[in-house]
C-alpha positions in Angstrom: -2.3 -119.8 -5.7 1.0 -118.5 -4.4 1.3 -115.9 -1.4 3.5 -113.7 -2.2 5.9 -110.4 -0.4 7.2 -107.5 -1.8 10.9 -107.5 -2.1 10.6 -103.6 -3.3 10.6 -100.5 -5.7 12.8 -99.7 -8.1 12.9 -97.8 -11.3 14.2 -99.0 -14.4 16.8 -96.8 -16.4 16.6 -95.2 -18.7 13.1 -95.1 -19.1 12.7 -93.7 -15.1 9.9 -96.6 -15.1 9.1 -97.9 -11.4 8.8 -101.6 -11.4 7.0 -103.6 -8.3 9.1 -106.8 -7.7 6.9 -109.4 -6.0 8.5 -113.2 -4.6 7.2 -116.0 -3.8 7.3 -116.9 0.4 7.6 -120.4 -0.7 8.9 -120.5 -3.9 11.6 -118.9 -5.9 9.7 -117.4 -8.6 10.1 -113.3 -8.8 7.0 -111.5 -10.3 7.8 -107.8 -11.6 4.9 -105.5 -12.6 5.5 -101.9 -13.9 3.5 -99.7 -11.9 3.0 -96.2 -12.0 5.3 -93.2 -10.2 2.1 -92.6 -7.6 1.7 -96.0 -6.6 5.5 -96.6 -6.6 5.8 -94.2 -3.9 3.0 -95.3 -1.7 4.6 -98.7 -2.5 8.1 -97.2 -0.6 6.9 -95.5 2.0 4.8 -97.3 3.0 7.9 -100.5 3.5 10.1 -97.5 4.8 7.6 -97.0 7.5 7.2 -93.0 6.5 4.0 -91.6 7.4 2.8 -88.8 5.8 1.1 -85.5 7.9 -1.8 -86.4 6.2 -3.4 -89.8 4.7 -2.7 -91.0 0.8 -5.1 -92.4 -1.1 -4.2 -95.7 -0.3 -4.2 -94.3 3.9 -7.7 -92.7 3.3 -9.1 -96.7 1.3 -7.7 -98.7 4.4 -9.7 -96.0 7.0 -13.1 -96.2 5.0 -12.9 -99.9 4.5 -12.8 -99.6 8.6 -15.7 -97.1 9.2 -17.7 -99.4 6.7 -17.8 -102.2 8.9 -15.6 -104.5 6.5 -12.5 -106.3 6.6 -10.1 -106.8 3.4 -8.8 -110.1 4.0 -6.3 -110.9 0.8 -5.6 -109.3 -2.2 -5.0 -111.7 -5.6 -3.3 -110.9 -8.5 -5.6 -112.9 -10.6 -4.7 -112.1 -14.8 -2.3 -111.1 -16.9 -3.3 -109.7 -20.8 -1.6 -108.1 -23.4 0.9 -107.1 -20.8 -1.7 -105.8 -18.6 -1.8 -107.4 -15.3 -5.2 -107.7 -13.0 -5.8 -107.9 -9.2 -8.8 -108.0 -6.9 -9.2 -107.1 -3.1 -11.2 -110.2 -1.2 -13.1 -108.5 1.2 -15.3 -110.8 4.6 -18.3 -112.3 3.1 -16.3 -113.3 -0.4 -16.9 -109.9 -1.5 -14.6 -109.1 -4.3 -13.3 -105.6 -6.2 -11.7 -105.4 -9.3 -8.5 -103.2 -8.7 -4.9 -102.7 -10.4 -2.1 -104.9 -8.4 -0.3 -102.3 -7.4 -3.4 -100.3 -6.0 -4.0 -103.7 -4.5 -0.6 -104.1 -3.0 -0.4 -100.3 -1.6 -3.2 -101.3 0.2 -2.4 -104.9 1.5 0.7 -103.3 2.8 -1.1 -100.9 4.6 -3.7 -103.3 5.9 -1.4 -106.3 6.7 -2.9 -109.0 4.3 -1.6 -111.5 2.3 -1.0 -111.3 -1.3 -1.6 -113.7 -3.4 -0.9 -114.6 -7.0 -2.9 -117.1 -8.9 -0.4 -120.1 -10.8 -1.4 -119.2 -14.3 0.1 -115.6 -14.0 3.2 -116.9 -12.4 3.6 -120.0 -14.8 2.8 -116.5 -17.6 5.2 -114.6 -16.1 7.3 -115.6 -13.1 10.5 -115.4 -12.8 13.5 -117.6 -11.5 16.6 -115.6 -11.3 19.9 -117.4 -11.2 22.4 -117.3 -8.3 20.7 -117.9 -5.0 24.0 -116.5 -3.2 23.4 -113.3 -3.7 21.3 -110.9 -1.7 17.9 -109.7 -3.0 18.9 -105.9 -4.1 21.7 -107.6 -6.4 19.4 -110.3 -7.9 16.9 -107.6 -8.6 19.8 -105.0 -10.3 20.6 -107.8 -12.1 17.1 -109.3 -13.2 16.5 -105.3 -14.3 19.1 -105.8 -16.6 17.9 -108.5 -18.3 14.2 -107.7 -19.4 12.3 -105.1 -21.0 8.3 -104.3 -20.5 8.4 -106.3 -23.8 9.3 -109.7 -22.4 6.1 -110.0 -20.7 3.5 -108.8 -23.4 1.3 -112.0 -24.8 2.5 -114.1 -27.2 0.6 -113.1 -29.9 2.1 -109.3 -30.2 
């Protein structure tokens, strides 16, 4: 199990697809997930430290999870089939929900948890991406022009 940051949002051209880059904090494995437009822009805002008038979905989550009585301690980004990645929010008493990473990250974000991502995904489909020089926004214009949603569907498609 790795803990992991968000380097950012981007969207891949020409498809206008956003993609969630995720890194290793001790490592130097990259982990991009395509995510959807919503959740790419909860994603943004929320790193950009823009606050909406009135609470997004992810906003409204983290403030019922607080008027519950509970506490979301991690999220995990546990699987990864046919493409399809999986994640789960790790609530106090070990209580675990099924949700999509980047659901899971909008909210970890929000929240101020670590995120985590278990070693089979990231042996699956982590990254290294050459040239250690060069700052993050390059690396990741550069890793963007080097894949395809296709490089990371399983083996057997």
């Amino acid at each position: 199990m790795s803990e992991m940051r968000v380097v950012g949002v981007r969207v891949e051209l020409p498809a206008n697809q956003p993609i969630l880059l995720l890194r290793e904090t001790e490592g130097e494995r990259y982990l991009p997930i395509w995510i959807g437009s919503v959740e790419a822009t909860a994603i943004a805002l929320e790193q950009q430290g823009v606050r909406p008038v009135r609470p997004l979905t992810h906003d409204l989550l983290k403030d019922v999870i607080g008027a519950l009585g509970r506490q979301l301690e991690q999220v995990r980004i546990t699987d990864l089939q046919e493409g399809t990645y999986y994640a789960e929010l790790v609530f106090d008493g070990d209580v675990r929900v099924s949700a999509r990473p980047s659901d899971s990250v909008a909210l970890a974000l929000r929240v101020g948890v670590p995120i985590h991502a278990d070693e089979s995904v990231l042996a699956e489909a982590g990254l290294i991406i050459p040239d250690e020089q060069e700052d993050e926004v390059e690396k990741f214009r550069e890793f963007l022009d080097s894949i395809s949603p296709e490089d990371f569907r399983g083996a057997d498609t």
